[in-house]
N, C-alpha and C positions, 0 to 999 in steps of 0.2 A: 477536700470536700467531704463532709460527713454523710454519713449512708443515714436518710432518716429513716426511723422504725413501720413497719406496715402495722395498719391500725384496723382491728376489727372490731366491730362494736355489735354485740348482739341484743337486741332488747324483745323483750318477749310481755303477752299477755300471761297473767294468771298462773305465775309459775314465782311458788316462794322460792325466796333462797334456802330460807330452812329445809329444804328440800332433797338439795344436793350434797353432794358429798362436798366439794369445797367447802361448804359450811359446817359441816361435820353431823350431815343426815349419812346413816349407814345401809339403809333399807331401798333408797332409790339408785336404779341402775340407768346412769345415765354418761356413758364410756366417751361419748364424744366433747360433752362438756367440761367433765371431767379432765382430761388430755387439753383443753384449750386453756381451762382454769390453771390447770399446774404449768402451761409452758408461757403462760401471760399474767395478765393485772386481774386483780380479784377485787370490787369493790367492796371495802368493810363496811360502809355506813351508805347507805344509796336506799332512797327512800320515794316511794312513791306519793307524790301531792293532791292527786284527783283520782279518785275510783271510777273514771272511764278511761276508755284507752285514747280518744284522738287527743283529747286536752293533754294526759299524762306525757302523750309524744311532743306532742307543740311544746310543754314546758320544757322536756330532756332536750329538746332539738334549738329550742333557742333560752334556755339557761334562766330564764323568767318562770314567775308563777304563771299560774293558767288565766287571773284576774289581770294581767298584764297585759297579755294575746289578747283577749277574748276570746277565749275559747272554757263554754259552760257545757255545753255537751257534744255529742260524736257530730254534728252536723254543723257544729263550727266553722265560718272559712276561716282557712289560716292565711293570715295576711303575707304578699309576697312580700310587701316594705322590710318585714321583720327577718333578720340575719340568721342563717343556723348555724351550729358546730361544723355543716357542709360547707357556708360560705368561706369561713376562717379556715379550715383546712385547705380549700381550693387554693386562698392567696398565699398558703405558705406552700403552693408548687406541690399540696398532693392530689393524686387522680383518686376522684368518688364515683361508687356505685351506690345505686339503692336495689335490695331485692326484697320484695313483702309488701305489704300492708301497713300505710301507713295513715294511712284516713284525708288525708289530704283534699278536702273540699275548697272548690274555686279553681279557678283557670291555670294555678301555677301547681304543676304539678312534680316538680323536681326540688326547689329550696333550697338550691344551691349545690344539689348531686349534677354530675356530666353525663351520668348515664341512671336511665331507671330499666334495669332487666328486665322487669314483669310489669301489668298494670295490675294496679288496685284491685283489692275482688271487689272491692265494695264500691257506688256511683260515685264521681267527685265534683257530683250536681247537687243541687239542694232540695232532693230528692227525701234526705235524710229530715228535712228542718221539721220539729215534730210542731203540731198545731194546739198551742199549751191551751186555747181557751175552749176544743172539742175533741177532746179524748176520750169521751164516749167514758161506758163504766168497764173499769179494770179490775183486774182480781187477779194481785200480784204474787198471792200462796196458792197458784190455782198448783192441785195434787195430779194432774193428767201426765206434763210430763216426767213425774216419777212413777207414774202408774205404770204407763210404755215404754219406760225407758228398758236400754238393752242394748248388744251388744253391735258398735257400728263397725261394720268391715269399711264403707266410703261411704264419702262426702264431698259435699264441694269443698271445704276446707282441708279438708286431707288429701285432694287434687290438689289445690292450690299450694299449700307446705313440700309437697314432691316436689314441683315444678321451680318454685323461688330456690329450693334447697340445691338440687338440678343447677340452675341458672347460675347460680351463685357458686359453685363449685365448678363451673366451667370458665365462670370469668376470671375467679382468683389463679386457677392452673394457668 
């Protein structure tokens, strides 16, 4: 009986690869990635499709474009009909976590994980569905928050990154 290989899969918002040192950025110090880069799979050509993050997931999570799902923006539901890389994994007898953020709106909140370590920071009601025919007036160069901007010690997101991170390094040990 062959020993199948443990798979980690880490997907991140807003983080080029040109960035890291696996791709041959020298000025970013990033020691943990780096150690997983070099003892695992490096993806050379991995591209992202949608410049929001729930559609971008829903495409990586079930191998389709985002016009496929339907999924146009973060308040998409993602359909449970549709299969992910969790599903196919599960039938080939491996055990799935999910820890983080995955935008998952609608009732199924797993897609094919056995376990979800943390909830969503974000509603996975449609809470999110924006009201395209009164959006009021926007002003998407507004100069405020680079006026404020400055240096954040916490946040809820930076709670929330401890705790997945946490979680997920209790479940792997």
């Amino acid at each position: 009986m062959s020993k199948k290989p443990n798979i980690l899969f880490i997907q991140v918002d807003q983080l080029t690869a040109s960035a890291l040192r696996a791709y041959g950025d020298t000025l970013c110090h990033s020691p943990t990635l780096d150690a997983l880069a070099e003892g695992g799979v490096v993806f050379e050509n991995a591209y992202c499709n949608f410049p929001l993050c729930a559609p971008s997931r829903f495409s990586m999570a079930t191998g389709q474009l985002c016009s496929a799902v339907g999924a146009y923006d973060n308040a998409a539901e993602f359909s449970a009909e549709i299969p992910t890389y969790a599903h196919y994994l599960r039938a080939a007898g491996y055990q799935t976590a999910l820890s983080g953020k995955m935008h998952f709106i609608g009732p199924d909140q797993f897609h094919g994980f056995e376990k979800r370590l943390t909830a969503d920071l974000y509603p996975a009601d449609f809470a999110w569905v924006p009201n395209w025919g009164n959006e009021g007036k926007r002003n998407t160069n507004d100069p405020r928050a680079v006026r404020i901007a400055g240096i954040c010690e916490r946040s809820v997101q930076i709670d929330y990154d401890e705790e997945i991170t946490f979680k997920a390094v209790q479940h792997i040990l």
